[in-house]
PyMOL CGO cylinders between C-alpha atoms (Angstrom):
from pymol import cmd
from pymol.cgo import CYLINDER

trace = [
    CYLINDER, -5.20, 2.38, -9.79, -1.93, 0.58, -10.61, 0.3, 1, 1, 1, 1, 1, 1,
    CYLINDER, -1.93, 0.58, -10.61, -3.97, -2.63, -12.48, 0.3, 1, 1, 1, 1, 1, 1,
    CYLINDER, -3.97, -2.63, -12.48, -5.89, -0.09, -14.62, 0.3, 1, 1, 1, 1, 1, 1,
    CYLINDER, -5.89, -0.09, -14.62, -3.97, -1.50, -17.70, 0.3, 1, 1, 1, 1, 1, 1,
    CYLINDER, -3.97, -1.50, -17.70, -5.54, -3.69, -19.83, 0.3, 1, 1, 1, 1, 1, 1,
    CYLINDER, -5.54, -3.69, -19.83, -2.80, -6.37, -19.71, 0.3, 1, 1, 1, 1, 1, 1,
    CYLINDER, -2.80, -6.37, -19.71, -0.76, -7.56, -16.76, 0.3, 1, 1, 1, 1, 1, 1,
    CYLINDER, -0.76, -7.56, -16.76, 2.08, -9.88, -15.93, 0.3, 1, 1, 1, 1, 1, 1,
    CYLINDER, 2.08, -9.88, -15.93, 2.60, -10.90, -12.76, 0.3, 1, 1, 1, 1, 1, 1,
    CYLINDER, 2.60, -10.90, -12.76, 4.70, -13.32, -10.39, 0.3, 1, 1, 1, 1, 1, 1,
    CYLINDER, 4.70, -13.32, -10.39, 2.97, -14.77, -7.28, 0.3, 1, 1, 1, 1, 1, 1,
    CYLINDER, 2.97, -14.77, -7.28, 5.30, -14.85, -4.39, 0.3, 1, 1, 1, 1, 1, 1,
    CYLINDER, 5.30, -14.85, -4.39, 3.52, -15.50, -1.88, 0.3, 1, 1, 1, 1, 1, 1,
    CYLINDER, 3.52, -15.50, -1.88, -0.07, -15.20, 0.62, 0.3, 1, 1, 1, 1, 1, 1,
    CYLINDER, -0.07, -15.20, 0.62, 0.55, -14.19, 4.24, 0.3, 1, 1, 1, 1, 1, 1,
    CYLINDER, 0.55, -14.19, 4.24, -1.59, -13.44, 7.20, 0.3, 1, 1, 1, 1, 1, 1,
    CYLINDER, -1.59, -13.44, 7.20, 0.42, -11.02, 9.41, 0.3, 1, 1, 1, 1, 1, 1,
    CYLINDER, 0.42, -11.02, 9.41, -0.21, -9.89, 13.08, 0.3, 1, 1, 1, 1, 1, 1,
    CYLINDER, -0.21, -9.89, 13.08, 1.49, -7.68, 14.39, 0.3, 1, 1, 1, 1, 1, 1,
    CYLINDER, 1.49, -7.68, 14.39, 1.82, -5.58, 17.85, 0.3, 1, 1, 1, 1, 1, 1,
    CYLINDER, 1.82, -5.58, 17.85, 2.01, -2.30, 18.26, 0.3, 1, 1, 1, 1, 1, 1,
    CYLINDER, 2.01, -2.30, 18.26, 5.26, -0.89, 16.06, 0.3, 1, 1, 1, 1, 1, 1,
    CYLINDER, 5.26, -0.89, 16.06, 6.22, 2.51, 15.15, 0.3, 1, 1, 1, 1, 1, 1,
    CYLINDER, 6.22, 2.51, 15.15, 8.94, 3.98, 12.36, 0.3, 1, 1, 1, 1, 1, 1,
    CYLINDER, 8.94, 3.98, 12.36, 9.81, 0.75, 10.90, 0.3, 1, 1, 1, 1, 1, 1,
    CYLINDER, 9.81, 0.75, 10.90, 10.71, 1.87, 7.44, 0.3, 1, 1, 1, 1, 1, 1,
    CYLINDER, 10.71, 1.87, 7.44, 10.76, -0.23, 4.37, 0.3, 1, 1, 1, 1, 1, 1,
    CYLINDER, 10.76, -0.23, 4.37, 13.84, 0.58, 1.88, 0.3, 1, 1, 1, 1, 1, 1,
    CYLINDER, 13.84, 0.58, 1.88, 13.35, -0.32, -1.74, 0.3, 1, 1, 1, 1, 1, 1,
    CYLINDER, 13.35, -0.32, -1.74, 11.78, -4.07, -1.58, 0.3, 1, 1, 1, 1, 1, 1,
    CYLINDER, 11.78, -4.07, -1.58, 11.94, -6.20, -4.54, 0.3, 1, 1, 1, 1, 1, 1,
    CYLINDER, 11.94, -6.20, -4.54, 7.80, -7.30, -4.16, 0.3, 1, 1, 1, 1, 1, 1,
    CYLINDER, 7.80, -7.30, -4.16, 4.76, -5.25, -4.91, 0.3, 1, 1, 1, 1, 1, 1,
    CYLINDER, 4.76, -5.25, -4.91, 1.89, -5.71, -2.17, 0.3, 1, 1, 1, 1, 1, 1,
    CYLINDER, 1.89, -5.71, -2.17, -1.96, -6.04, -2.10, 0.3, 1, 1, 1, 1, 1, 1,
    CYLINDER, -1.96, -6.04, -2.10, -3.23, -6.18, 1.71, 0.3, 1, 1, 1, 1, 1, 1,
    CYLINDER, -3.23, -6.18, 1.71, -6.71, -6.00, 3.47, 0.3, 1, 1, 1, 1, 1, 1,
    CYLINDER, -6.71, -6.00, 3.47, -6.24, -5.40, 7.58, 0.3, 1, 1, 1, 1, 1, 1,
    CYLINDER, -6.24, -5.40, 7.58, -8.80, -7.79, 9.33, 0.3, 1, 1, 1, 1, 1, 1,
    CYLINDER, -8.80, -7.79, 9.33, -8.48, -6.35, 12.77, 0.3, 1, 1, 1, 1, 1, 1,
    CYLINDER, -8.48, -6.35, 12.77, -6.27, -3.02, 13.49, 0.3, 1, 1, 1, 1, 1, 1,
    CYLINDER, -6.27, -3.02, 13.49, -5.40, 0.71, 11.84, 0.3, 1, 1, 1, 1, 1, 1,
    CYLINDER, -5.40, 0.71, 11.84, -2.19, 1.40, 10.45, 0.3, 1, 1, 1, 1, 1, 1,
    CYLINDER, -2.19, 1.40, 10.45, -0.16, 4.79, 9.48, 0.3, 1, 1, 1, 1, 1, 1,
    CYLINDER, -0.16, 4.79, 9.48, 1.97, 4.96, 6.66, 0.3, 1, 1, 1, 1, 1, 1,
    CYLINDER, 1.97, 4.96, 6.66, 4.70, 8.31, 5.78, 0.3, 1, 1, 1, 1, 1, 1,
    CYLINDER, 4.70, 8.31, 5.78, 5.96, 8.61, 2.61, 0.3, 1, 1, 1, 1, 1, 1,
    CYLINDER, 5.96, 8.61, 2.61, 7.93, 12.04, 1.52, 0.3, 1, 1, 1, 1, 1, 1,
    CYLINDER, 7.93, 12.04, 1.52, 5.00, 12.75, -0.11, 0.3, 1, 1, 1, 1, 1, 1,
    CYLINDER, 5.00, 12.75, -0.11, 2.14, 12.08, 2.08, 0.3, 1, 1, 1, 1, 1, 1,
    CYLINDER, 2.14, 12.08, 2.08, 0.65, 10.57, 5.17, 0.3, 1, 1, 1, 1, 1, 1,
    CYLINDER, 0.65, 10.57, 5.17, -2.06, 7.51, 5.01, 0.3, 1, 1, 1, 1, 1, 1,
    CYLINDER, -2.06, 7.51, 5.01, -4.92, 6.33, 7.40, 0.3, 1, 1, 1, 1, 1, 1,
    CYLINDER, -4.92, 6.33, 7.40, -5.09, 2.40, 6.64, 0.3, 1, 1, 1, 1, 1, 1,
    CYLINDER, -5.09, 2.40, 6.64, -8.43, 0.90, 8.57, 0.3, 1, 1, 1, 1, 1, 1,
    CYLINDER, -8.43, 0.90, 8.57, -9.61, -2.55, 8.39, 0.3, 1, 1, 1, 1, 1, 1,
    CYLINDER, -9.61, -2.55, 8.39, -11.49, -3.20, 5.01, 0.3, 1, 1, 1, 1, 1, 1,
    CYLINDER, -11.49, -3.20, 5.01, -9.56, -0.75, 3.44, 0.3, 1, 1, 1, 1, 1, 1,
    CYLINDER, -9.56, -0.75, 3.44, -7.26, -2.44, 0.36, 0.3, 1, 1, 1, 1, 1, 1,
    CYLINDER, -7.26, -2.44, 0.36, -3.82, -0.95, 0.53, 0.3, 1, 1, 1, 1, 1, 1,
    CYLINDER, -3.82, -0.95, 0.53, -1.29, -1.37, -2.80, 0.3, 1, 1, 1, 1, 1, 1,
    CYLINDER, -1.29, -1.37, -2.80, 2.55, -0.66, -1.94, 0.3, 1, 1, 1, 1, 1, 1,
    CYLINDER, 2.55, -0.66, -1.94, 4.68, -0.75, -5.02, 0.3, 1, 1, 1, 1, 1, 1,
    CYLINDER, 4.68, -0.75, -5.02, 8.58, -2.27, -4.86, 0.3, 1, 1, 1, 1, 1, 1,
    CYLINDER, 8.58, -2.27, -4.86, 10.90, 0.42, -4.26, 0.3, 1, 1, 1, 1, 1, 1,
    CYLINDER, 10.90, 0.42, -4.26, 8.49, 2.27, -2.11, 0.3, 1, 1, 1, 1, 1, 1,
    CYLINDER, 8.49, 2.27, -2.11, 9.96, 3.77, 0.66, 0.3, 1, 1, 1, 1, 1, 1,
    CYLINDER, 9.96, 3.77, 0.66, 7.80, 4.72, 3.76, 0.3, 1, 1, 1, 1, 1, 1,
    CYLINDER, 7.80, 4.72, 3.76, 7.62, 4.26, 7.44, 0.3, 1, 1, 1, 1, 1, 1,
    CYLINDER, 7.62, 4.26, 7.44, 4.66, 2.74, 9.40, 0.3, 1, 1, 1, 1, 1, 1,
    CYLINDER, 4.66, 2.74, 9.40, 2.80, 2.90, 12.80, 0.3, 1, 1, 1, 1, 1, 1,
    CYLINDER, 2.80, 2.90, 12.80, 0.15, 0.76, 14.22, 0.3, 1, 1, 1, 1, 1, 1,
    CYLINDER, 0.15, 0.76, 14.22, -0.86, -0.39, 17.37, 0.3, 1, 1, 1, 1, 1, 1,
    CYLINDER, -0.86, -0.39, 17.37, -1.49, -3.75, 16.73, 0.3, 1, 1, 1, 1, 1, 1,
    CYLINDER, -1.49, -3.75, 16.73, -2.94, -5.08, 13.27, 0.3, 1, 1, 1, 1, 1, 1,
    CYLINDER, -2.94, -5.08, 13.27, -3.93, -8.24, 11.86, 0.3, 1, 1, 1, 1, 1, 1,
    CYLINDER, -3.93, -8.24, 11.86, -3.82, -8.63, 7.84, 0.3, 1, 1, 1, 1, 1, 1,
    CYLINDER, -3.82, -8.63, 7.84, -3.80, -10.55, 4.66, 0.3, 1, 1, 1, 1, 1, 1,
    CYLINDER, -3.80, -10.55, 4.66, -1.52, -9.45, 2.15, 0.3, 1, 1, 1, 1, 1, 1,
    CYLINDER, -1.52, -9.45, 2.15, -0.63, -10.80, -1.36, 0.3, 1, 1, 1, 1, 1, 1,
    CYLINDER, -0.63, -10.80, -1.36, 3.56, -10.05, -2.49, 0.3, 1, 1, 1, 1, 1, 1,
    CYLINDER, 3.56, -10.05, -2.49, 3.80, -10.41, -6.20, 0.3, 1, 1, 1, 1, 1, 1,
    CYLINDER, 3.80, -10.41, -6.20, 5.94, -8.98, -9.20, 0.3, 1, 1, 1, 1, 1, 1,
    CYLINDER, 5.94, -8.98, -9.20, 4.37, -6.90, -11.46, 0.3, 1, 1, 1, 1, 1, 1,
    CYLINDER, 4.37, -6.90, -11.46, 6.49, -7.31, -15.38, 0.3, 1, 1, 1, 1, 1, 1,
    CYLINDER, 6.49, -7.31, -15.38, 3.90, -5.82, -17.32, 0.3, 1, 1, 1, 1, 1, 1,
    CYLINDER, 3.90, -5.82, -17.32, 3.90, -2.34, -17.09, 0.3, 1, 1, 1, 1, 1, 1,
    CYLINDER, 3.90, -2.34, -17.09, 5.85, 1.21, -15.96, 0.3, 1, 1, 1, 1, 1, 1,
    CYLINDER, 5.85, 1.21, -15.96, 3.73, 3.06, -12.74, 0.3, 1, 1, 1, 1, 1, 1,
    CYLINDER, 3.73, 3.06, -12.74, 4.61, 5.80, -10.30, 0.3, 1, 1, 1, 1, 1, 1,
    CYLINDER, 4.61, 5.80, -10.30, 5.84, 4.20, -7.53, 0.3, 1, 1, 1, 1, 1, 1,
    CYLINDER, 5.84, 4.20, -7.53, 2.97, 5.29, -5.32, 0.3, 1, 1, 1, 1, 1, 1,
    CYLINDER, 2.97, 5.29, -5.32, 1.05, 3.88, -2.14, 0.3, 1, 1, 1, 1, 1, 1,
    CYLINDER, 1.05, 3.88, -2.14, -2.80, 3.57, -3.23, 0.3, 1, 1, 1, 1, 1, 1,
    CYLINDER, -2.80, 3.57, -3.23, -5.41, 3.03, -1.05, 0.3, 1, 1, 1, 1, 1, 1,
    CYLINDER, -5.41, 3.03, -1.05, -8.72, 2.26, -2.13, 0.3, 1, 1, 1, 1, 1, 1,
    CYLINDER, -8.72, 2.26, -2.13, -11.94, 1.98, -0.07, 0.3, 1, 1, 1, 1, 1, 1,
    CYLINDER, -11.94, 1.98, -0.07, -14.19, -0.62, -1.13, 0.3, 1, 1, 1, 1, 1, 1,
    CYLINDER, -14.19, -0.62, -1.13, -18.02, -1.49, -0.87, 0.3, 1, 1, 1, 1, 1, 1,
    CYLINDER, -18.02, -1.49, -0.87, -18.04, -5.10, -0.41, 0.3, 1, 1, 1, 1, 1, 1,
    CYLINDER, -18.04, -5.10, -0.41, -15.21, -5.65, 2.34, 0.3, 1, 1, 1, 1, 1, 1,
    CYLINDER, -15.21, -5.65, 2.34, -16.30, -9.22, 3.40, 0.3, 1, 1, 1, 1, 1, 1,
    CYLINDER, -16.30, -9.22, 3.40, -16.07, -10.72, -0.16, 0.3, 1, 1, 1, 1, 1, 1,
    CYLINDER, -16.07, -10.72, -0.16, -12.39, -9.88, -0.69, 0.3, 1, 1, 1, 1, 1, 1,
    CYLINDER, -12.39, -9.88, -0.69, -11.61, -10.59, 3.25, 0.3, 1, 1, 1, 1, 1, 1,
    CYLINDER, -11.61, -10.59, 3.25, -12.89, -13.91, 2.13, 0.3, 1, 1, 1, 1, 1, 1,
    CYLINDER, -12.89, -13.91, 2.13, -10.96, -13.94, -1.05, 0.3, 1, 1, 1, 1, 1, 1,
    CYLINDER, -10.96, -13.94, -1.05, -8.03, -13.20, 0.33, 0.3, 1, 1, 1, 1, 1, 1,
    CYLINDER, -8.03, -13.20, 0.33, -8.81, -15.62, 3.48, 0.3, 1, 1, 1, 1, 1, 1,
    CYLINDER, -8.81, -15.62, 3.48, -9.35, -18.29, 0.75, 0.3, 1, 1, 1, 1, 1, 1,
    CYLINDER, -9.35, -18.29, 0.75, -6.21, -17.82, -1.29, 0.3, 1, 1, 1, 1, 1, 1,
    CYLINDER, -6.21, -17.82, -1.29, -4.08, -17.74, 2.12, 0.3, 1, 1, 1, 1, 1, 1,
    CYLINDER, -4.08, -17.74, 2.12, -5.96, -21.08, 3.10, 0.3, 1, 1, 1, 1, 1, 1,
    CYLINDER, -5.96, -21.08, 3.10, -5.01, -22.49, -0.45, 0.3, 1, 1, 1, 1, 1, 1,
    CYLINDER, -5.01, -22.49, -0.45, -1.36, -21.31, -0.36, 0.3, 1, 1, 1, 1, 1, 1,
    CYLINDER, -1.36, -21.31, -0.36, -0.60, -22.49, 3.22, 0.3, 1, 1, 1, 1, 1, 1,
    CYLINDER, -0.60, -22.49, 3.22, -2.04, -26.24, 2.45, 0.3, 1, 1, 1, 1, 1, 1,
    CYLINDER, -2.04, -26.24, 2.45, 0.25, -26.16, -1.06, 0.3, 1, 1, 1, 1, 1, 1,
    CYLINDER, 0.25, -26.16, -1.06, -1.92, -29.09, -2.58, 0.3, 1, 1, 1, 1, 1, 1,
    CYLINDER, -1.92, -29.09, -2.58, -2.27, -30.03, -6.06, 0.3, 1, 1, 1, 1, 1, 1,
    CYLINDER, -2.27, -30.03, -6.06, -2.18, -26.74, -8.30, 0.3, 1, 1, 1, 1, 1, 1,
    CYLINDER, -2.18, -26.74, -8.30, -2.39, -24.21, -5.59, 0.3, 1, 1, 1, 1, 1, 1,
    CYLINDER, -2.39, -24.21, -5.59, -0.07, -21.73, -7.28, 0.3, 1, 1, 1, 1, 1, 1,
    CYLINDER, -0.07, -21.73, -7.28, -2.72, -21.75, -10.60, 0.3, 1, 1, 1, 1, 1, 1,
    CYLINDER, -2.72, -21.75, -10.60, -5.52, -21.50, -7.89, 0.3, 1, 1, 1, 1, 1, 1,
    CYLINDER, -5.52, -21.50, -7.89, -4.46, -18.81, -6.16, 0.3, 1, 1, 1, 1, 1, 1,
    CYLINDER, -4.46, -18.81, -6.16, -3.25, -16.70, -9.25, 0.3, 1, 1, 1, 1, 1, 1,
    CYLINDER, -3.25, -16.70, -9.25, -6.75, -17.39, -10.75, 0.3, 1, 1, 1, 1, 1, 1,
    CYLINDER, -6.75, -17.39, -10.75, -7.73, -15.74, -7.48, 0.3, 1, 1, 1, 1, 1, 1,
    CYLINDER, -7.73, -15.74, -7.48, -5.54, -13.04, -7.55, 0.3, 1, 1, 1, 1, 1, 1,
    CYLINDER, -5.54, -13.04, -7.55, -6.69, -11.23, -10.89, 0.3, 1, 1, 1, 1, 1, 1,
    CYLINDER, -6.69, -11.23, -10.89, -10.41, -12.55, -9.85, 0.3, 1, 1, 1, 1, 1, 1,
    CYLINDER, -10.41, -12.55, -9.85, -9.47, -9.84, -6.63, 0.3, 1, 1, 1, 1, 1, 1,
    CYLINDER, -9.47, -9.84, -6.63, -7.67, -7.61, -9.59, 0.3, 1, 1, 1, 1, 1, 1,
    CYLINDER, -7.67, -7.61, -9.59, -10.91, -7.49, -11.85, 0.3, 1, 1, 1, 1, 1, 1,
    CYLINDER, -10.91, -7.49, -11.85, -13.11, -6.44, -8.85, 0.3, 1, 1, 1, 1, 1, 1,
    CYLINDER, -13.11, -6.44, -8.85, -10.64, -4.17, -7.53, 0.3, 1, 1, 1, 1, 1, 1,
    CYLINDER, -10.64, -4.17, -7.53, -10.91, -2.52, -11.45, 0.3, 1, 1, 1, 1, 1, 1,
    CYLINDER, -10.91, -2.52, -11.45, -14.31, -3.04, -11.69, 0.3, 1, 1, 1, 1, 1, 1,
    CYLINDER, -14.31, -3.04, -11.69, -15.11, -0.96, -8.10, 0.3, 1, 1, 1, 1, 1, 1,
    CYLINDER, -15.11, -0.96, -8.10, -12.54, 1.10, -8.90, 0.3, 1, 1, 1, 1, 1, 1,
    CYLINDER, -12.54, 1.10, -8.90, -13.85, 2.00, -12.45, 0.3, 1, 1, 1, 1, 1, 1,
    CYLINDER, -13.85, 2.00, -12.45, -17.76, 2.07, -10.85, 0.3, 1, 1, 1, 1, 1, 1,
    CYLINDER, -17.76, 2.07, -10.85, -16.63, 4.61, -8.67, 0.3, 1, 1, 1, 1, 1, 1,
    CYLINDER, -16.63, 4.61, -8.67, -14.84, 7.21, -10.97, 0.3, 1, 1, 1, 1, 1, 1,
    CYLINDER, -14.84, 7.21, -10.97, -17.67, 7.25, -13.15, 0.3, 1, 1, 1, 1, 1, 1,
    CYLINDER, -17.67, 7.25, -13.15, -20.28, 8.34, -10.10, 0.3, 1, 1, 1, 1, 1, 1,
]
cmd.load_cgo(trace, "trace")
């Protein structure tokens, strides 16, 4: 997984929850943000040159910056976290994982949106405490998982 390294440095941008209808082909040229999403509601298709990716609620999704791919859904409802990533050189790959314990990072993620939209006192510290809390279980599942 793109986090495997031991050290990371990243730049919070930003926590959104995005709904959208039904779309098809919308392609995504060379954004400057890397992305960590979970769809609450909806399936989504993603196309890459190099392959083709089933995206189905609970499933985490990582797009890279500079990925280029198009997408499909017919309607989809999800949380998604856009950050920088400073720390280290990856293939600029899509990476889906499938996880065991959906509901704890759809309430992670729920949590840091809730946090970011209210901006209170410290809620850029909170939410990038958050963030590599959701990093160290992705790693942790991730790492369980490879070893079965």
């Amino acid at each position: 997984m793109f986090f495997s390294d031991s050290e990371l440095s990243l730049e919070l941008l930003g926590i959104f929850k995005i709904k959208r209808e039904r779309s098809e082909g919308k392609t995504q040229n060379k954004r400057s943000y890397d992305s960590i999403s979970i769809r609450t509601r909806g399936s989504a298709y993603f196309k890459t040159d190099k392959e083709k990716i089933k995206v189905s609620p609970g499933d985490i999704l990582y797009i890279p910056k500079n990925e280029c791919y198009s997408q499909y859904t017919d309607g989809e409802t999800i949380l998604a976290v856009h950050f920088v990533n400073y720390s280290f050189k990856k293939d600029n790959k899509i990476e889906l994982m499938k996880i065991d314990d959906k509901e704890y990072i759809e309430n992670l993620l729920l949590q840091m949106y809730e946090i970011w939209k209210e901006q209170g006192l410290g809620y850029r510290y909170r939410c990038v405490s958050l963030l590599y809390s959701l990093l160290y279980y992705l790693n942790k599942e991730s790492r369980e998982k490879s070893c079965n």
